[in-house]
N, C-alpha and C positions, 0 to 999 in steps of 0.2 A: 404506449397507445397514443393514438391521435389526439393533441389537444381539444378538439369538436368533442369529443366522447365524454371527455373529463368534463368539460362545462354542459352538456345536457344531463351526467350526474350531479353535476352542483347545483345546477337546477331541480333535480328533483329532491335532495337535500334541504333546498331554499324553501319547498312546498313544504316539504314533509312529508313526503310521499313516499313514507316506507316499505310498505308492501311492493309497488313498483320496483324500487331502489335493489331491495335484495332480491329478486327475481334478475335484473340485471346482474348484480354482482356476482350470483349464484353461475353464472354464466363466462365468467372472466376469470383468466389465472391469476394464481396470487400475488404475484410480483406484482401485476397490472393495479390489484386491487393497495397494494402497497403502496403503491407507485401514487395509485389516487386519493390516498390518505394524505400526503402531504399536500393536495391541492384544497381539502375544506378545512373550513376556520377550526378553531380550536374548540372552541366549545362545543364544536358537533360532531370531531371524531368518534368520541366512546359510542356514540349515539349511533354511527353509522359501523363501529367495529362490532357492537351487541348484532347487530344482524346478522351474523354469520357465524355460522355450527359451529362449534370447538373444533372439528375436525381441518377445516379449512382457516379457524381464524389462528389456527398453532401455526400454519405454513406463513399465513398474511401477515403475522406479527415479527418474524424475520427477517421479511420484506420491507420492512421499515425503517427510514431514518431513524438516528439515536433519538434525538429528541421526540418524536411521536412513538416512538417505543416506551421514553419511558415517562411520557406522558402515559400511554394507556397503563402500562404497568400500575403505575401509582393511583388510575383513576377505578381499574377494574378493582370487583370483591375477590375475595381472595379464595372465595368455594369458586367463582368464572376463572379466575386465573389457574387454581390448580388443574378446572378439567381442560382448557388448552395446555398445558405443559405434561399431563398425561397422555397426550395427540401425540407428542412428539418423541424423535429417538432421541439417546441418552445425552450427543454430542449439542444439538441444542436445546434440551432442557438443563444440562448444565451453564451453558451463555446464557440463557435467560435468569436461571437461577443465581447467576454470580450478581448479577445485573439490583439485585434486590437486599432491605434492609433484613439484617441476622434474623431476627424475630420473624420475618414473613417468609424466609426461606427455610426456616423452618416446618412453619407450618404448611407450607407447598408441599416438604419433601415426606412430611406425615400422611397427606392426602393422595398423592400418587400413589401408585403400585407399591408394594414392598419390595420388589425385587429391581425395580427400575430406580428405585430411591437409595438402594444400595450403591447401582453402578452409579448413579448422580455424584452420591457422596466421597465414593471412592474419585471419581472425574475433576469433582472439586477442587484435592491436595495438590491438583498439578497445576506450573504456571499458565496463565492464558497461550502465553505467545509460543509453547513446547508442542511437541505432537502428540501428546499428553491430555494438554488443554486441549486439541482440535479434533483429536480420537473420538470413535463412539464404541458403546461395549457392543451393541448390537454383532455377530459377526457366527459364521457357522464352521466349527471346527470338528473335526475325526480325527480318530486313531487311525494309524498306518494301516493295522492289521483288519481295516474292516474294507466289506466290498464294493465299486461302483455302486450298484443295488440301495448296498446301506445308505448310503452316503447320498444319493437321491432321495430317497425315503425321509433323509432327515432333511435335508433342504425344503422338502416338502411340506414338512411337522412346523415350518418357522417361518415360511413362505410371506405371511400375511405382516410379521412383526418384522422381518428383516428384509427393506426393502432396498434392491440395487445389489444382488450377489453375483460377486466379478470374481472371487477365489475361493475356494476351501482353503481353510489353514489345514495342514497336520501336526497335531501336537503326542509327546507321548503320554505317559500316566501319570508322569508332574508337570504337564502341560507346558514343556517345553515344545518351543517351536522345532518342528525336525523337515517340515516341507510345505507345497503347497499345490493346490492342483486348480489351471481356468477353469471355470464352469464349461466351456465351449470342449474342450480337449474330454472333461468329464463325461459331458451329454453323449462323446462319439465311442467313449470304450467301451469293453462286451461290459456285460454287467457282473459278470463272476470274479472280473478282474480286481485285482488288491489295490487300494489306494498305492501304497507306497510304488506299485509299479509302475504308475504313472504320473508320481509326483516330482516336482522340482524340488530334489531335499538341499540346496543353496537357493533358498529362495531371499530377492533384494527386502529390508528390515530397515526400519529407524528403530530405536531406544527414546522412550518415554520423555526425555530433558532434551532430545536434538530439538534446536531454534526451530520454528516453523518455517523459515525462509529457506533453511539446508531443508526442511522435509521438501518442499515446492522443488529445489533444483533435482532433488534425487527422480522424483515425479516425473522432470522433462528429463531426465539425464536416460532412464529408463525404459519413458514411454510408456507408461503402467498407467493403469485408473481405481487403482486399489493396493496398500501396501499395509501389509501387519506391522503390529505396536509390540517391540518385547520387555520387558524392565531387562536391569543387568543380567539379573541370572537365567537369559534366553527365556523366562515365560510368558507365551502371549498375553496380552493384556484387550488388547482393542485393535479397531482397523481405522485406517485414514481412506477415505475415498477421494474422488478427483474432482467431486463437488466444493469439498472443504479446501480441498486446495486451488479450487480458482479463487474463494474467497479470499485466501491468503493473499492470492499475488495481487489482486484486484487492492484490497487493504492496504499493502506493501506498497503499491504503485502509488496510491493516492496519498499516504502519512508522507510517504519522501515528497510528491509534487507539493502537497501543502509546506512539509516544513522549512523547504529549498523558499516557498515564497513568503516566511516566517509566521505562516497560520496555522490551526491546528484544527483537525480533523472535525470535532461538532460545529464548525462554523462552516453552517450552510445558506446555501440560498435563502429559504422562508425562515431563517432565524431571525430571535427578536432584534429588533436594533441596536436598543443596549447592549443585548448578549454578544452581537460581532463589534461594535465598539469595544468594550472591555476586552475583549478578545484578541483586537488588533494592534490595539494602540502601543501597547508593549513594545512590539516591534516595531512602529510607525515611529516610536521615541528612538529607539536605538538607529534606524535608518537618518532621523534627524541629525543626531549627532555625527553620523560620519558624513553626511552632506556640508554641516559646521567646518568638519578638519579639512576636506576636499572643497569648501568657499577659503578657507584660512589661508591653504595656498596659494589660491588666487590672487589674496589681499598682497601675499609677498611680494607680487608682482605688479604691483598695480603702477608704477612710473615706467615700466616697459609697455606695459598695453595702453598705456599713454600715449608713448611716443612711436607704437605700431598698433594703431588700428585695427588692422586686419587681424590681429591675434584673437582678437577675441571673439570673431569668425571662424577662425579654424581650429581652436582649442578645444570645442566640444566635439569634433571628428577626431581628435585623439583618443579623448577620454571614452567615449561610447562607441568605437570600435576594440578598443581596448576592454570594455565592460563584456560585448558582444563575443570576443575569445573566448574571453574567462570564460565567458557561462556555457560556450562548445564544449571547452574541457571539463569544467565540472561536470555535464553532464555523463560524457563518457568515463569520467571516472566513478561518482556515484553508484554509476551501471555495474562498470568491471567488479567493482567492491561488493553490490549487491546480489552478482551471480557469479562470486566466489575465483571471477577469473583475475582480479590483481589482489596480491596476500604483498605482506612487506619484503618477501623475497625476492618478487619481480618487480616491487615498484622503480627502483631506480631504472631500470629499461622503458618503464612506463614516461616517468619522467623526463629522462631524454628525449625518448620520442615525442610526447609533449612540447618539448622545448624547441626542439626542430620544426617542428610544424608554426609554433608560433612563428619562431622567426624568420622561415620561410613566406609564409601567408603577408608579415610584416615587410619586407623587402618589398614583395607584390605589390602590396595596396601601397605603400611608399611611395613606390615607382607614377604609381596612377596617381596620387594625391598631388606629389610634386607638380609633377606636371601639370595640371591642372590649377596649379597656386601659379604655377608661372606662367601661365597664361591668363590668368585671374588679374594678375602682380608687374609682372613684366619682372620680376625680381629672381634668379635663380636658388640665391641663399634661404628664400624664405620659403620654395619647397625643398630644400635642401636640411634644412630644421624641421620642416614638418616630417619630412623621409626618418630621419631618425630616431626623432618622436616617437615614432608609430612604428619602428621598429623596438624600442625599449618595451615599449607599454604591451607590446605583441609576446615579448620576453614576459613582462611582470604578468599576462594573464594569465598565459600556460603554465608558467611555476607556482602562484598562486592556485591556481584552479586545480592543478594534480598536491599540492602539499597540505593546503588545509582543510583535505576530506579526510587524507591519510594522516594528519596530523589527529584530525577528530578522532577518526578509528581508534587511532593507539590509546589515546584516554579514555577510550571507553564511550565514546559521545556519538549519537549517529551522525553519520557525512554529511546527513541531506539536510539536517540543521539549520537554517540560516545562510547556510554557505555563500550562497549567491549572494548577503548584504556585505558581508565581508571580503567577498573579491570583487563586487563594485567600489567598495570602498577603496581598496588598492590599486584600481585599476582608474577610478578620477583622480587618488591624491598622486600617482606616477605617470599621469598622464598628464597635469596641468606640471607637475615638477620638471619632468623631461622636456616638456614643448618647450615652457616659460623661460627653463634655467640655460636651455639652448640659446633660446631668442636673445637672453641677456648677453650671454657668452660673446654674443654676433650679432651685438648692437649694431657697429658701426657697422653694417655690411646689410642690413635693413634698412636703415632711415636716409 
């Protein structure tokens, strides 16, 4: 929403003018009113979240930053907290539940429903990041053998609790999965007609332990906006919608852009200061010292950039066009790694082609740089060093940039990790080595 909006409610906040306030809010979607929970101070969130019914503050509370999440969390009672978490379907009253100390997720899952407290608990055993974790039990299943008719009538029976039905599953009488049928395909057949004669019995499936990132590609691979959940022995278990998995990729997008620039995911804008100080700094030490090893180089040289000047003009167009590769490639590899299109079987093709491109691009910008020095210079040799330079360094980004994501991979570590401080680093200490150790090479041919 429009910033103007947000501040004529933090003005009525400021008054205290609640009655107003929830009339406005009562009017606003949730995301919006999420959205505008990060904009009032802290001490008056809970104050402005108590205004709003269980049934909408189960949706608002979603909608929220970690941290004003688990601010309200810890600030609500816990009879307010269970009746929002009873608003909600199974797949996020399990996240909110994981979210909480043993003791009060307890007594949350006492207070819900009985049979909603079963599927919680059973939601629980799986990891977060499984399909498992992101599943909701919520979901409307038949036997083969019953009729369109039926199978309306029960969608019907469930209508209010089961909100967003994209498929009937068909399972048999040990509820294995045996088919599935659109709701839209459903609505159009006679109504005497038998499920199974209209159902997809190869219908597309994840298992319970697939990474949420494979559930997400199968998602686009597909084209689907709903996919059944089976454990090993084919029984349904729950369904994944297309909601849960925008959140994935949305998540997925933002943990790699964070950790590519060595931050982590709760460091947000209105966090406390301290909290992104400690936060950061970790990594602002580790960038230190590889700025250390890439000034160290420099030191090697420092009787060369004495007696040439102009080096120490054109050495940072080495090194930070060479940084500027790198971080091309990495990001194209990152990507390919995270939508399953480069595995270690194809990387060496990847690689090469990487390597090509570098030092293709490298030659280019050579060409231009030289030039440009020698008209700068009057000297040919000294774009003639820079040319090479900037060919080497065009080499060291694309090999760097395609080897230590895939290097990550293989130990287990994600790609998006830091990678970028680490193929800066490679890309200044082979960019001053190359220019510098050139220049030395072909002293007398500069001065």
């Amino acid at each position: 929403m429009e910033a103007q909006v947000f501040e004529e409610l933090k003005a009525l906040v400021e008054r205290r003018d609640w009655k107003t306030l929830a009339e406005r809010l009562s009017q606003m979607h949730p995301s919006d009113i999420g959205e505008f929970l990060t904009y009032v101070d802290e001490e008056d969130k809970l104050d402005v979240f108590l205004l709003l019914p269980p049934e909408i503050a189960s949706d608002v509370i979603l909608e929220t930053d970690k941290s004003t999440r688990q601010h309200l969390i810890t600030s609500l009672s816990r009879t307010r907290l269970t009746e929002i978490v009873d608003e909600m379907d199974t797949d996020d009253a399990t996240d909110l539940i994981s979210e909480l100390p043993e003791e009060d997720a307890k007594i949350i899952l006492r207070g819900i429903k009985p049979k909603e407290s079963m599927e919680v608990e059973k939601l629980l055993q799986y990891k977060e990041d499984t399909a498992g974790g992101i599943m909701q039990a919520e979901l409307v299943a038949v036997r083969e053998d019953q009729t369109v008719e039926e199978t309306i009538k029960a969608i019907r029976a469930v209508a209010e609790e089961i909100p967003d039905i994209h498929n009937i599953f068909v399972v048999d009488k040990e509820r294995r999965l045996v088919g599935s049928v659109p709701i839209g395909k459903l609505i159009l057949a006679p109504s005497k007609v038998k499920i199974k004669d209209i159902m997809n019995p190869k219908p597309v499936k994840v298992t319970v332990d697939m990474d949420q990132e494979e559930v997400a590609r199968i998602f686009q691979k597909y084209d689907v906006v709903s996919l059944p959940v089976v454990d090993h022995e084919n029984r349904l278990v729950g369904r994944i919608t297309i909601d849960d998995v925008v959140d994935v990729i949305e998540n997925e997008i933002f943990e790699d852009f964070y950790r590519m620039a060595g931050l982590q995911e709760d460091d947000r804008v209105f966090s406390p200061p301290a909290f992104s100080i400690r936060k950061r700094l970790p990594w602002l030490f580790l960038n230190l010292f590889t700025a250390i090893m890439a000034a160290s180089v420099v030191g090697l040289f420092q009787s060369t950039i004495q007696a040439v000047v102009a080096l120490a003009v054109l050495m940072p167009i080495v090194a930070g066009m060479g940084g500027n590769a790198g971080t091309q490639t990495l990001t194209v590899i990152v990507r390919g790694i995270a939508l399953g299109e480069l595995t270690f079987a194809n990387a060496k093709k990847a690689l090469l082609k990487e390597i090509l491109v570098g030092i293709a691009n490298g030659i280019v910008l050579g060409v231009v740089t030289a030039f440009l020095a020698y008209i700068w210079k009057g000297n040919p040799m000294l774009g003639a060093v820079l040319a090479m330079a900037m060919v080497i360094n065009m080499f060291v980004a694309s090999l760097t940039g395609t080897l230590i994501p895939l290097t990550l991979r293989w130990i287990g570590v994600d790609p998006a990790i830091a990678s970028g401080i680490f193929i800066t680093t490679f890309t200044d200490v082979f960019g001053f080595l190359s220019f510098l150790g050139l220049a030395t090479l072909f002293m007398r041919y500069l001065t």
